[in-house]
KEGU-452695 format. One line per 2 residues: number of its first residue (from 0); for each residue x, y, z of C-alpha. Coordinates in steps of 0.5 Angstrom, whole numbers, plus 500, padded with zeros to 3 digits. Last residue first. Layout:
BEGIN
NUM	X,Y,Z | ... .
END
This chain:
BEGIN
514	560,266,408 | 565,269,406 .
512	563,275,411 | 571,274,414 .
510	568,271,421 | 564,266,417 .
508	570,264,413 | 574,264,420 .
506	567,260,423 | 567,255,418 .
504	575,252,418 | 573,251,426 .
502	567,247,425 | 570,243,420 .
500	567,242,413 | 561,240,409 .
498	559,244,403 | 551,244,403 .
496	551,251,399 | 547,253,405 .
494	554,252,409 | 555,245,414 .
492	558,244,419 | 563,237,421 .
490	566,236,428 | 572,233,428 .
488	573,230,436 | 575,222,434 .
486	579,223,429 | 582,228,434 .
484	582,223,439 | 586,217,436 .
482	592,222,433 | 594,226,439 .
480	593,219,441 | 598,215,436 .
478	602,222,438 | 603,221,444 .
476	605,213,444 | 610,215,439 .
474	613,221,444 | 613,216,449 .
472	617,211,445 | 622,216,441 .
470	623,218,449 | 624,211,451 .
468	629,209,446 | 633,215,446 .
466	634,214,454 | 636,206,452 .
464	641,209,449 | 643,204,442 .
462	637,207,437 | 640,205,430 .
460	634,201,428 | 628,203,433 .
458	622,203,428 | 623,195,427 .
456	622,193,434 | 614,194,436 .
454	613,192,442 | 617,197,447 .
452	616,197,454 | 623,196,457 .
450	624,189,458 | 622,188,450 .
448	627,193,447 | 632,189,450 .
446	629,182,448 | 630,185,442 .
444	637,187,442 | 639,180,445 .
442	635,176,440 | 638,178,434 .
440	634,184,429 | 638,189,431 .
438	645,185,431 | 645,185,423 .
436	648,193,423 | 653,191,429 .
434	655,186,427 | 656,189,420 .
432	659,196,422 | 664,192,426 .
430	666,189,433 | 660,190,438 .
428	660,192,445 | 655,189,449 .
426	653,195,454 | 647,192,456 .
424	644,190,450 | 640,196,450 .
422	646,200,451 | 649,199,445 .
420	657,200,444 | 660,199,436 .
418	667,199,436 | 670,199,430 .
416	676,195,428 | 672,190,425 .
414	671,194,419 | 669,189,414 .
412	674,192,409 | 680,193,415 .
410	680,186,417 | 680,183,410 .
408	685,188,409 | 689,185,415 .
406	687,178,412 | 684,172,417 .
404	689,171,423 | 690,163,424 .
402	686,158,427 | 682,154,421 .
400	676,157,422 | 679,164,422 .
398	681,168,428 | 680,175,429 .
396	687,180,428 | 690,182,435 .
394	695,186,431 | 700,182,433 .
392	699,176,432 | 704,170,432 .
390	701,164,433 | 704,161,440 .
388	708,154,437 | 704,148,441 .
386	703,144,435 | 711,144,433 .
384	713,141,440 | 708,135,439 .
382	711,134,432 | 718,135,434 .
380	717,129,439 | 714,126,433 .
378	720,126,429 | 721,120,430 .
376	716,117,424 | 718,120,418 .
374	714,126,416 | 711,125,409 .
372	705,122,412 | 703,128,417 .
370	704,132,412 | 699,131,408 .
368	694,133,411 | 696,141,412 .
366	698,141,405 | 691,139,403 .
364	688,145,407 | 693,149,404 .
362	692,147,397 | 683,149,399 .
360	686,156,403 | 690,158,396 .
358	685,155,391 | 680,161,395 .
356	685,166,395 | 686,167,388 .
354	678,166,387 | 677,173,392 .
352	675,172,398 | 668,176,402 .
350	664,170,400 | 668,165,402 .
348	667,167,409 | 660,168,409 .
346	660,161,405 | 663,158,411 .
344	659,162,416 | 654,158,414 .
342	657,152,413 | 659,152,421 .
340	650,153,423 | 650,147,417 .
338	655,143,421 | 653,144,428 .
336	646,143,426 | 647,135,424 .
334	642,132,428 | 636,138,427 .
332	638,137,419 | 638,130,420 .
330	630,130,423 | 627,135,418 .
328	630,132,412 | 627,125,415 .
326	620,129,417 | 620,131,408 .
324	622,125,406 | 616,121,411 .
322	611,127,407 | 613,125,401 .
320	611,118,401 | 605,119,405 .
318	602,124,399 | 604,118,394 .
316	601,113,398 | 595,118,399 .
314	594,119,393 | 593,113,390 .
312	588,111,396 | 584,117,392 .
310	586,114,385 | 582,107,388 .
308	577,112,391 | 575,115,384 .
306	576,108,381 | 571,106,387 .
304	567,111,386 | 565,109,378 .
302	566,115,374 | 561,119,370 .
300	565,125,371 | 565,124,378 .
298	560,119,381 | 558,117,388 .
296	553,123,391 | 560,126,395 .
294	564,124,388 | 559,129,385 .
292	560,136,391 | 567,134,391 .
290	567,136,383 | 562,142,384 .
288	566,145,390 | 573,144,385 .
286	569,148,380 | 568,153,385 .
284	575,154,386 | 578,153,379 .
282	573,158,377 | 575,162,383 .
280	582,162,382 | 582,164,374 .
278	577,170,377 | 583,173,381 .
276	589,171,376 | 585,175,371 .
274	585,182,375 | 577,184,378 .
272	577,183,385 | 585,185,385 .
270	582,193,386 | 578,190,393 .
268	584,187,395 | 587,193,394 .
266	583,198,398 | 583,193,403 .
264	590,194,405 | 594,188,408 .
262	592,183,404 | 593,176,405 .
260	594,171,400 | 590,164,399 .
258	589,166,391 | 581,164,393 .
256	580,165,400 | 582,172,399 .
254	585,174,406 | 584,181,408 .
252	589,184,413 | 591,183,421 .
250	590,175,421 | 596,173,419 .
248	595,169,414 | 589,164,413 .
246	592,158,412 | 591,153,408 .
244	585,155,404 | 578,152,405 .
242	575,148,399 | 572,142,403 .
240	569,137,401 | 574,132,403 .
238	579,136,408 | 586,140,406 .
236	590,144,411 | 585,142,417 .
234	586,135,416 | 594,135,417 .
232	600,135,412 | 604,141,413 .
230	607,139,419 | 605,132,421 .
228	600,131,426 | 595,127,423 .
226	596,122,430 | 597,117,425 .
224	602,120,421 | 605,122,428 .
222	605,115,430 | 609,113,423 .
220	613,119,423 | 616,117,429 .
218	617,110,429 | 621,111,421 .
216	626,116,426 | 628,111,430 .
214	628,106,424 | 633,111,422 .
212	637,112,429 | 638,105,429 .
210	641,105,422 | 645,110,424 .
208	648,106,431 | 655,110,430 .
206	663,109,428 | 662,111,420 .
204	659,118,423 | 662,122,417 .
202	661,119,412 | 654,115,414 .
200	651,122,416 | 653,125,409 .
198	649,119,407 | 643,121,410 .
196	644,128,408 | 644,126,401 .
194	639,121,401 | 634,126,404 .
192	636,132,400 | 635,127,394 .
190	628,124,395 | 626,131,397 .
188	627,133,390 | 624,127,386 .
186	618,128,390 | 617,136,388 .
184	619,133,381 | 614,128,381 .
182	608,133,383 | 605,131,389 .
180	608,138,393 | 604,142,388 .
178	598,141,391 | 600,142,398 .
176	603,149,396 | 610,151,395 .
174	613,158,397 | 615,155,404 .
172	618,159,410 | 611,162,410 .
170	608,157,410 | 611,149,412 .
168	615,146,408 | 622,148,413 .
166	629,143,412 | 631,147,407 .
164	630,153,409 | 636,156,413 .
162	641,153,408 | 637,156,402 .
160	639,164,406 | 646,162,404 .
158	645,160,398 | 640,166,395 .
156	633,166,393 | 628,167,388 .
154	622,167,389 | 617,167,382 .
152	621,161,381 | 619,157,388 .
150	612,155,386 | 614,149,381 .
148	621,148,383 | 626,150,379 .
146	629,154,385 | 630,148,389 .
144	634,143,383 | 639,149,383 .
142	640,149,392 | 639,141,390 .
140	647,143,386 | 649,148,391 .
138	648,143,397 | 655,142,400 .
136	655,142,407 | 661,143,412 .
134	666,140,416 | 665,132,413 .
132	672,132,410 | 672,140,407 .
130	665,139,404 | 667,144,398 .
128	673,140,395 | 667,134,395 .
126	669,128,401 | 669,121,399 .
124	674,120,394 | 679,124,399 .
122	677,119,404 | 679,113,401 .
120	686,116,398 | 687,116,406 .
118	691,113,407 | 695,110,401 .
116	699,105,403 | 707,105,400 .
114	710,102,406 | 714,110,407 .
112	708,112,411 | 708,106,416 .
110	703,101,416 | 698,099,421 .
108	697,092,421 | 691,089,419 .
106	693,085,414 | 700,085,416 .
104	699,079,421 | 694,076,417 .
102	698,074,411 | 695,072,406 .
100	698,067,401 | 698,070,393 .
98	696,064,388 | 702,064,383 .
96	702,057,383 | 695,055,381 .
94	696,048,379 | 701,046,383 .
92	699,051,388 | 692,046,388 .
90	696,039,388 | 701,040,394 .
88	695,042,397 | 691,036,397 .
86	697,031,398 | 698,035,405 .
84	691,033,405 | 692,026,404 .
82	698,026,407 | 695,028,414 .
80	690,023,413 | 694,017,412 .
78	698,019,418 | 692,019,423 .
76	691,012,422 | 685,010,423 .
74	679,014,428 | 680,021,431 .
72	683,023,425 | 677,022,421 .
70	671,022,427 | 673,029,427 .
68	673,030,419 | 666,027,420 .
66	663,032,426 | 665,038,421 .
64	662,035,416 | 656,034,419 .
62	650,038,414 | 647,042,419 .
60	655,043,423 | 653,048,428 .
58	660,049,430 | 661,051,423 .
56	655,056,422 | 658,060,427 .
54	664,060,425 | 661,063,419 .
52	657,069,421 | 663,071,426 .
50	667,072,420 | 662,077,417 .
48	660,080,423 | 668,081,424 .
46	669,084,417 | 663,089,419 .
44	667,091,425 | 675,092,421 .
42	670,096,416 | 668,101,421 .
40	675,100,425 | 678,103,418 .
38	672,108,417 | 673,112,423 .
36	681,111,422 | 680,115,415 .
34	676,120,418 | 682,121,424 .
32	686,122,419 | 682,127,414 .
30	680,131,421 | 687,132,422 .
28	690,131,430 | 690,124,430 .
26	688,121,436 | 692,113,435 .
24	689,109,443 | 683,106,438 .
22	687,104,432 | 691,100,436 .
20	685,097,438 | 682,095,432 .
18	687,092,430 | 688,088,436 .
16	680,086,435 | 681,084,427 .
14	688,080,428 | 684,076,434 .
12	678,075,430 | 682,072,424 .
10	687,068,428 | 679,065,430 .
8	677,064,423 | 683,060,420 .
6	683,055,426 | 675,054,424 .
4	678,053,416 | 683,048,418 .
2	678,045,421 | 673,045,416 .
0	679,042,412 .
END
């Protein structure tokens, strides 16, 4: 009954379009909603690919059978066939009588809260408690994986500094070498971070082109493999026969080849010339010399060049591999940084929360998405007359993310009643302690420095009047000078006992007959 079935497909496509667009007109006022919808039309999409794909195949009719059927009814008596087929169905519910007819006209209706569907418990199975239906990131456990890497452990840091630097692998934001990253837990690392921000993307962004945007970003690590112009992994950051470190610091203090640290007093960098970890590193460097030095001949170790280059191929699969992860992570963290710049400010926030009030704000949020499902579907004009209610707030207190006062003790303990004037930054008035405190660093005050003359920022912390700035400046700039032309001016005398001093100290013991 291919025709049956053709007929079958096309009533299908229409239901699936017309359920598609009752979905689009809905503007769903919660984020958990509006997901839910998101998915519901991406799933309604991917059912009309389906469906498309077998139509398709039955108006190309490879195998006949479609043609036949037609030649069926068409020639003969039409009654015979229509009670061979009639006698077909009848014998299939009688042995199957409790099979269960679809009902395409409610398949994909919307259905009313009190229909017993569950909405969004697809949603809720989706999203973790700390994501908050796609608001924020939740990277606690690869936070855990990170610490423990090789190189990382010796530099512990936080989850909020984590999230500035988890997309960086290049030095200083990176602790962790090139020699270290072939390691399979670096790999198995990086492997993770990029399978969770590509299905954190595919959650929340269920209606966009991604599988698009991935190849597109599979394109450009490709020509940027070629070119060598991958961050962190070019030819000048490790070359055949060459011992040469990765970077060679600042270039204001001493660098030590072989530790590949810089120094910024040579006095000690003289002192660590003798320490054991100094000495390990240039054995292992020397040794590393010797070894490149062999295969550039043809024989390591009494190895064959060949198994040598085969393992050096080896490498550099397993090096691309990494590499290709470490550009993807780059690449969704640049697409997602609205959310990543909002999940710190998140963790900010519940950093400054007791636990008492961080189940209170998490049932909230779940009361506040239920309760569009248990209010009947009348009360809309309440709904919308409700939305519009001026939230009471006399004390003028900051708003929170979810659009309310934040806690009148949490206003007091933070200070954001106190205003913090800098002229610097063209009178910008900064509410509490903290912003203040933290402004110095920011672009703004800088910028402001900078317009002014003043290069070298971090001696001017809790300078805010541009007059202060520029008397500390000069008197700065006087004393560097003081300081450059009496070292310069020092003349050295000598007594008979050849004791070297100033010219002044040897006059006044000349004067007092010491001499």
């Amino acid at each position: 009954m291919l025709l049956e079935d053709q007929r079958f497909l096309h009533e299908d496509l229409e239901r699936l379009e017309q359920g598609i667009s009752d979905r689009v007109l809905e503007d769903p006022r919660h984020i958990r909603d509006r997901l839910n919808r998101d998915h519901q039309i991406s799933g309604f999409l991917d059912r009309i690919q389906q469906q498309s794909k077998r139509l398709l195949d039955i108006y190309n009719d490879t195998e006949g059978l479609r043609q036949k059927e037609i030649q069926l009814i068409s020639t003969g008596d039409p009654f015979d066939e229509f009670y061979k087929q009639l006698n077909e169905i009848k014998d299939f519910h009688r042995r199957y009588p409790n099979e269960p007819v679809e009902n395409l006209e409610r398949a994909y209706k919307r259905k009313a809260p009190g229909e017993g569907e569950s909405a969004t418990a697809e949603i809720d199975n989706l999203f973790t408690g700390e994501e908050a239906y796609g608001r924020f990131l939740d990277l606690t456990t690869l936070h855990e994986d990170y610490l423990n890497l090789p190189g990382v452990q010796s530099r512990r840091i936080t989850y909020l500094q984590y999230l500035n630097v988890f997309d960086q692998f290049t030095p200083p934001q990176c602790p962790i070498k090139r020699p270290e990253k072939t390691t399979d837990q670096y790999f198995s690392y990086v492997g993770r971070l990029a399978e969770y921000l590509e299905g954190f993307l595919r959650r929340t962004r269920p209606l966009d082109d991604l599988d698009k945007l991935f190849t597109a970003f599979d394109h450009d690590f490709d020509k940027a493999w070629e070119a060598k112009e991958v961050p962190g992994w070019g030819v000048d950051t490790q070359s055949v026969g060459s011992a040469a470190p990765v970077t060679e610091g600042t270039g204001e203090g001493v660098w030590c080849p072989d530790c590949a640290k810089e120094f910024k007093n040579e006095n000690v960098y003289r002192n660590h010339l003798s320490g054991k970890k100094h000495i390990k590193a240039a054995e292992a460097r020397a040794a590393k010399g010797s070894e490149t030095d062999r295969i550039v001949n043809g024989e390591v170790n009494g190895i064959s060049t060949s198994k040598t280059s085969a393992s050096s191929a080896a490498k550099d699969l397993k090096e691309r591999a990494i590499a290709e992860r470490e550009y993807r992570i780059r690449k969704l963290a640049l697409t997602m940084e609205t959310v990543r710049s909002d999940t710190r400010v998140n963790v900010e926030r519940r950093q400054g929360m007791t636990e008492r009030e961080r189940q209170q704000e998490l049932d909230a949020l779940f009361a506040e998405s239920a309760e569009p499902s248990l209010r009947p579907s009348g009360a809309d004009d309440d709904s919308d007359s409700s939305g519009d209610e001026k939230i009471y707030n006399p004390l003028k207190l900051p708003l929170a993310w979810d659009g309310k006062p934040i806690p009148y003790w949490l206003y007091k303990l933070h200070g954001l009643g106190v205003e913090f004037p800098c002229e610097i930054c063209g009178n910008f008035v900064y509410m509490g302690r903290r912003a203040f405190d933290k402004h110095f660093n920011e672009a703004r005050h800088i910028y402001g420095l900078k317009c002014l003359g003043i290069t070298n920022t971090t001696l001017f912390r809790e300078i805010t009047g541009i007059e202060d700035a520029l008397k500390l400046w000069d008197k700065i700039q006087r004393d560097k000078k003081k300081e450059k032309s009496g070292g310069e001016n020092v003349v050295q005398m000598e007594d008979a006992e050849g004791n070297v001093m100033p010219e002044k100290v040897y006059y006044d013991l000349q004067k007092q007959g010491l001499l």
